[in-house]
C-alpha positions in Angstrom: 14.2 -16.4 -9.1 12.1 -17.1 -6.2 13.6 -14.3 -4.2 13.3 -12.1 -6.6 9.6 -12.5 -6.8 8.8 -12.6 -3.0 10.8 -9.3 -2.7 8.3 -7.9 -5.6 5.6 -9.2 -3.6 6.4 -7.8 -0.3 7.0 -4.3 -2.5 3.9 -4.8 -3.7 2.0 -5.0 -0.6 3.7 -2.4 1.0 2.5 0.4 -2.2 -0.8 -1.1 -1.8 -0.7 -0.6 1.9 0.2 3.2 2.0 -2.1 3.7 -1.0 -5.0 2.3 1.4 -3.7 4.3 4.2 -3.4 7.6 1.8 -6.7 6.7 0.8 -8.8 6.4 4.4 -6.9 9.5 5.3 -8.1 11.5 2.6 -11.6 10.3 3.4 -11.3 11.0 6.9 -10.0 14.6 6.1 -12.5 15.5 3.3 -15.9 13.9 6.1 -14.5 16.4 8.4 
């Protein structure tokens, strides 16, 4: 059960990671 939830976790994180990234890069393009 605890696995399952860490692995969840770490999934989590990673969406939220590339959304951020997505979303600074989009900023960056449309500042231009």
């Amino acid at each position: 059960m605890g696995k399952l939830e860490d692995v969840l976790r770490r999934a989590a994180e990673l969406v939220l990671c590339c959304d951020k990234k997505s979303y600074l890069y989009m900023v960056a393009t449309l500042s231009m």
